[in-house]
C-alpha angles and dihedrals in degrees: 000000000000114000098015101157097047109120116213119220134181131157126201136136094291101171088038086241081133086245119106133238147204121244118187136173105214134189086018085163085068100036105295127267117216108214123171119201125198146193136233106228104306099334136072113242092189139055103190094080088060101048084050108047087042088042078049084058098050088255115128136207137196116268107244131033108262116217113237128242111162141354088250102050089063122104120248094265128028145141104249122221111219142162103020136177139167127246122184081339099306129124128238140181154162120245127242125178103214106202133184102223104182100349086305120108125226135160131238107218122179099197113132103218089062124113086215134022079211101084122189094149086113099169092057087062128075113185117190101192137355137216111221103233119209113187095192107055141021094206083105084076127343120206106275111259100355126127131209107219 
């Protein structure tokens, strides 16, 4: 079966709200499993889409959010938590990717309204947890339940 562990992705407004979603096949190796992830309004309410589809791409992440306590204390690459705010007790955020590039630290923000998608206005940004990204392995945390044949 040729290309068996490309994972097909599409997002559109799939429920007609006028808000898109993701739609993504994953585990195609093992039958394929359509799973479609939304958001509520801008920001993500949900962290387990993003362990798995980056598991799927042979990234790992640490296991648990880690509350954030300085720019310096972060590892060298992470998914940033930032303006969040509670609805019916729920959490929601937008994402960041916080990268060292040469031993200096910036942010990736795909926010629209920016001048720039390189951010390095740190005080304008206020993270409340981080999930530790490793490009070279995905032993940080496999895909529940998956297997690798």
């Amino acid at each position: 079966m040729p290309n068996r562990w490309l994972n097909p992705v599409g997002v559109a407004d799939l429920s007609g709200n006028g808000e898109a979603e993701i739609a993504a096949v994953t585990t195609p190796h093992i039958g394929g499993v359509l799973r479609v992830y939304r958001r509520s309004g801008e920001r993500w309410s949900d962290t387990d889409y993003v362990r798995r589809l980056l598991s799927a791409s042979g990234v790992g992440t640490s296991e648990d959010e880690v509350p954030f306590s300085s720019w310096g204390e972060l590892p060298d690459l992470a998914l940033l938590s930032i303006k969040h705010y509670q609805e019916d007790g729920k959490d929601f955020w937008h994402w960041v990717v916080f990268k060292r590039v040469d031993g200096r630290p910036l942010v990736l923000d795909s926010a629209s309204y920016l001048p720039s998608n390189i951010r390095t206005d740190f005080e304008n940004m206020h993270p409340k947890w981080f999930i530790e990204v490793n490009m070279h392995s995905t032993s940080m945390h496999p895909i529940a339940g998956g297997s690798a044949d």
